[in-house]
DRENGU-522269 format. One record per residue: residue number from 0; residue in one letter; y, x, z of N, C-alpha, C, O, CB in turn. Coordinates in steps of 0.001 Angstrom, whole numbers, padded with zeros to 6 digits. Each point is the difference from the previous one (the first is absolute). Last residue first. Glycine has a CB too. Layout:
<recs>
> NUM/A/Y/X/Z/Y/X/Z/Y/X/Z/Y/X/Z/Y/X/Z $
...
</recs>
This chain:
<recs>
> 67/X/105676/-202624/089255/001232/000328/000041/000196/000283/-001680/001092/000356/-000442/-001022/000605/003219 $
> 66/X/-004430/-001859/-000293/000886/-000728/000524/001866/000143/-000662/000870/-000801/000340/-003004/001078/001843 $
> 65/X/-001574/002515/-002954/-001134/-000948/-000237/001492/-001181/000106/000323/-000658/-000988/-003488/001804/002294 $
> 64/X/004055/003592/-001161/-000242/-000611/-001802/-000691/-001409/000588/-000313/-000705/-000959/-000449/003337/-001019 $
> 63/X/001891/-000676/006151/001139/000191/-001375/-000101/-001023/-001367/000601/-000942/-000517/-000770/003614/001174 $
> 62/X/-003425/-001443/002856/000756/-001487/000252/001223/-000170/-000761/000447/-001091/-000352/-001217/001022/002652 $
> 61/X/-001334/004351/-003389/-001415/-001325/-000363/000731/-001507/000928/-000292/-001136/-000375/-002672/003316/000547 $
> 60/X/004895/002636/000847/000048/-000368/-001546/-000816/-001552/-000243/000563/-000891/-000636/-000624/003816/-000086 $
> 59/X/000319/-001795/004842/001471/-000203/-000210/-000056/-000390/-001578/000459/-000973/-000598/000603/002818/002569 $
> 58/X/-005191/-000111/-000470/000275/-001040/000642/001369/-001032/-000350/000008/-001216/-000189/-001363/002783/001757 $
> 57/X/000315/003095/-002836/-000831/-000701/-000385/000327/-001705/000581/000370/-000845/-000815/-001967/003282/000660 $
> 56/X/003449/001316/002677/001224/-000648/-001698/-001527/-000786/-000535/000182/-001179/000302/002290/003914/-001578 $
> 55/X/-004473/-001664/005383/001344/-000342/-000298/001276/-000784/-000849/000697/-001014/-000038/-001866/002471/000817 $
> 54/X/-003083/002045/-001068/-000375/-001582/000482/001711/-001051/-000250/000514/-000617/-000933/-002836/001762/003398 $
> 53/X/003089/003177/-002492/-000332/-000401/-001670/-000766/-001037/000449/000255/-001001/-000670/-000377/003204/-000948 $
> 52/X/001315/-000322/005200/001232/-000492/-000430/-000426/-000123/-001379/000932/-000409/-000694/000789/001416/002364 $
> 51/X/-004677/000254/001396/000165/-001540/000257/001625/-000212/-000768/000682/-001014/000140/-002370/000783/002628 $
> 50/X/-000610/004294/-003804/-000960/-001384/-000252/000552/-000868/000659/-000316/-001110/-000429/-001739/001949/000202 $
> 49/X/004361/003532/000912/-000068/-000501/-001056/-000510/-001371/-000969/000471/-000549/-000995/-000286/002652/001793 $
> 48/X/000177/-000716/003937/000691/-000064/-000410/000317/-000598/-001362/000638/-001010/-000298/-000826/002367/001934 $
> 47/X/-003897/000513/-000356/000485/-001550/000765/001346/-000325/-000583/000017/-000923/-000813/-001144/001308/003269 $
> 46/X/000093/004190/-002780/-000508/-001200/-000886/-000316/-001127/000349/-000451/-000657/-000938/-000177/001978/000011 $
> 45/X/003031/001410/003911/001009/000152/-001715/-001065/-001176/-001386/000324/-000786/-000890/000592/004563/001454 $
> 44/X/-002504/-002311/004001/001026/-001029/000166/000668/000048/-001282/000638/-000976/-000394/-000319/001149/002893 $
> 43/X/-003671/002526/-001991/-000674/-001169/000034/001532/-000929/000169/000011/-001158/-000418/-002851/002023/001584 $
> 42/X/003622/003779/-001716/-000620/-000504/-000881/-000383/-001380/-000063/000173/-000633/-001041/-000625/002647/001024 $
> 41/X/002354/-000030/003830/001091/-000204/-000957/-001041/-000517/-001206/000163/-001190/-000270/001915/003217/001131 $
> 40/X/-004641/-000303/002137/000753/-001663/000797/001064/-000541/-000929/000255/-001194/-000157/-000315/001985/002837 $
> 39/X/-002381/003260/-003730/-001125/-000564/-000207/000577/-001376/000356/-000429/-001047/-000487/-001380/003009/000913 $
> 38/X/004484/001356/000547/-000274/000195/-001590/-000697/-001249/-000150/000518/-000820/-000756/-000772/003476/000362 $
> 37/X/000258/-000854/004539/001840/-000818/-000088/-000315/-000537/-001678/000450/-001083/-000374/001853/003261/002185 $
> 36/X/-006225/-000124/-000392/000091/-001109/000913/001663/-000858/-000479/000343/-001171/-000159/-002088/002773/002444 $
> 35/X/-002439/002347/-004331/001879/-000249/000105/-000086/-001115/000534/-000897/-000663/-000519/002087/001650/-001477 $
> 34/X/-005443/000906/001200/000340/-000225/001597/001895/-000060/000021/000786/000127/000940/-003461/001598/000173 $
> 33/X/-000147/-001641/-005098/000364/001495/000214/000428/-000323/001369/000717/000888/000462/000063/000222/-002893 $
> 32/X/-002874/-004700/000316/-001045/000922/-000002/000678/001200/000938/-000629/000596/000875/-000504/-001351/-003416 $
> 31/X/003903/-002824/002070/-000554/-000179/001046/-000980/001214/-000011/-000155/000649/001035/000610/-003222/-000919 $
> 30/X/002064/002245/-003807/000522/000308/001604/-000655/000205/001286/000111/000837/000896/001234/-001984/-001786 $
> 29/X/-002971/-000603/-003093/000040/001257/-000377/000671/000525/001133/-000470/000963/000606/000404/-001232/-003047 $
> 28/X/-000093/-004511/001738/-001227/000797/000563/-000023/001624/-000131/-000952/000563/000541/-000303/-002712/-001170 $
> 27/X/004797/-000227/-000626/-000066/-000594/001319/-000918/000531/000729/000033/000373/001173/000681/-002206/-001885 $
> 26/X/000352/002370/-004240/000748/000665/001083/-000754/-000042/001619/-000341/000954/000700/002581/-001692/-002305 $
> 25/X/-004239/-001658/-001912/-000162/001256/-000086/001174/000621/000956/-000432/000697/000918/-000738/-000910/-003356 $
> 24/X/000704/-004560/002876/-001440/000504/-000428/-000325/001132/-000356/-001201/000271/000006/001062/-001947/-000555 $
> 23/X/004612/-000208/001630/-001330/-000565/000713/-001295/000717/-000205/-000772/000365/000887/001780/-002488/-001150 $
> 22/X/002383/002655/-002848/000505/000737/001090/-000971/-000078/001127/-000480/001003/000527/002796/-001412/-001251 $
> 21/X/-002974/-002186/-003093/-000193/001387/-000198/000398/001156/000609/-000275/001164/-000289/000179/-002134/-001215 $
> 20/X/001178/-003618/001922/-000922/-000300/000414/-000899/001578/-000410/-001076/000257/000541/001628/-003295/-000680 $
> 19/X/003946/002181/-000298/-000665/-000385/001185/-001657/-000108/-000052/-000633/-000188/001039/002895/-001028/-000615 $
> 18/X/-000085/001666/-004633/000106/001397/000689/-000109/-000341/001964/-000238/000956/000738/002203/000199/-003306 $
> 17/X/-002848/-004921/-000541/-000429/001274/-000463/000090/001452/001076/-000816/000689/000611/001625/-001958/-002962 $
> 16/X/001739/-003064/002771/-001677/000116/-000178/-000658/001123/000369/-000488/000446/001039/000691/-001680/-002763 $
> 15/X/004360/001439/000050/-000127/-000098/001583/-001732/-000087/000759/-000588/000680/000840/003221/-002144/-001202 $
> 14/X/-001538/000938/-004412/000031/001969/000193/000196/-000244/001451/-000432/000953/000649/001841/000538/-003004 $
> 13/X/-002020/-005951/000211/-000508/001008/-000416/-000767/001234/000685/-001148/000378/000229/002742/-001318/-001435 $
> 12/X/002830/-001372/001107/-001337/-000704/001122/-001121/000513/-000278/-000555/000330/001048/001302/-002469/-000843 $
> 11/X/002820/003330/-003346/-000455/000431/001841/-000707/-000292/000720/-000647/000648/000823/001972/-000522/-000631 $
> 10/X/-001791/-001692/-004915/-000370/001342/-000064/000547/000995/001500/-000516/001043/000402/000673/-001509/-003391 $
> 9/X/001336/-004430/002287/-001554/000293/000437/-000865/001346/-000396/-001168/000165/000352/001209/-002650/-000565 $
> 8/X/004782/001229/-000169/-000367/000116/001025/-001378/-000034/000727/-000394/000230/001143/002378/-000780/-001580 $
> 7/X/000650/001079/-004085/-000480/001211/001107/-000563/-000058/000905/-000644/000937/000471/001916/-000270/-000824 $
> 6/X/-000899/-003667/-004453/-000105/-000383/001603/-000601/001295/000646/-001195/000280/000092/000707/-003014/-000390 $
> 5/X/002759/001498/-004970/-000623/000903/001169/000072/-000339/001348/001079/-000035/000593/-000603/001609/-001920 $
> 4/X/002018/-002705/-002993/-001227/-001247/000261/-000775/000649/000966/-000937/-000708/000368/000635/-000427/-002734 $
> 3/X/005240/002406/003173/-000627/-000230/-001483/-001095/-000788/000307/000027/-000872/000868/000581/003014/-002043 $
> 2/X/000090/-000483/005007/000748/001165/-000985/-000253/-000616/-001333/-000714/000615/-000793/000270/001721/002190 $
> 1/X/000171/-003957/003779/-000518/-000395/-000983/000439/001184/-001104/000850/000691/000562/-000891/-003324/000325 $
> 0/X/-000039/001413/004321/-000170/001296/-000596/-000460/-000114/-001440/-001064/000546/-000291/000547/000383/002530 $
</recs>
């Protein structure tokens, strides 16, 4: 994902981070406050979702540049 001398791919890894773990911590609980249960199950799985797949490319990225 190179564009020139720009590396995008760590401004995703980034925003997967990020927004998993801001889904976790304000969605997730806010659901739970209002007793949304389907809301509150979709929330926590979406930021998981999100953190183990920017874990993930993190991973992919860092044996990439180390080995390749």
């Amino acid at each position: 994902m190179k564009i020139g001398s720009i590396d995008y791919l760590n401004y995703f890894i980034f925003l997967l981070l990020a927004s998993g773990g801001l889904t976790l911590r304000l969605d997730a609980i806010s659901y739970e406050w209002a007793d949304l249960k389907r809301e509150h199950r979709a929330a926590r799985l979406l930021g998981w979702l999100n953190l183990l797949l920017g874990i993930a490319v993190l991973i992919v990225n860092w044996v990439y540049k180390r080995w390749f």
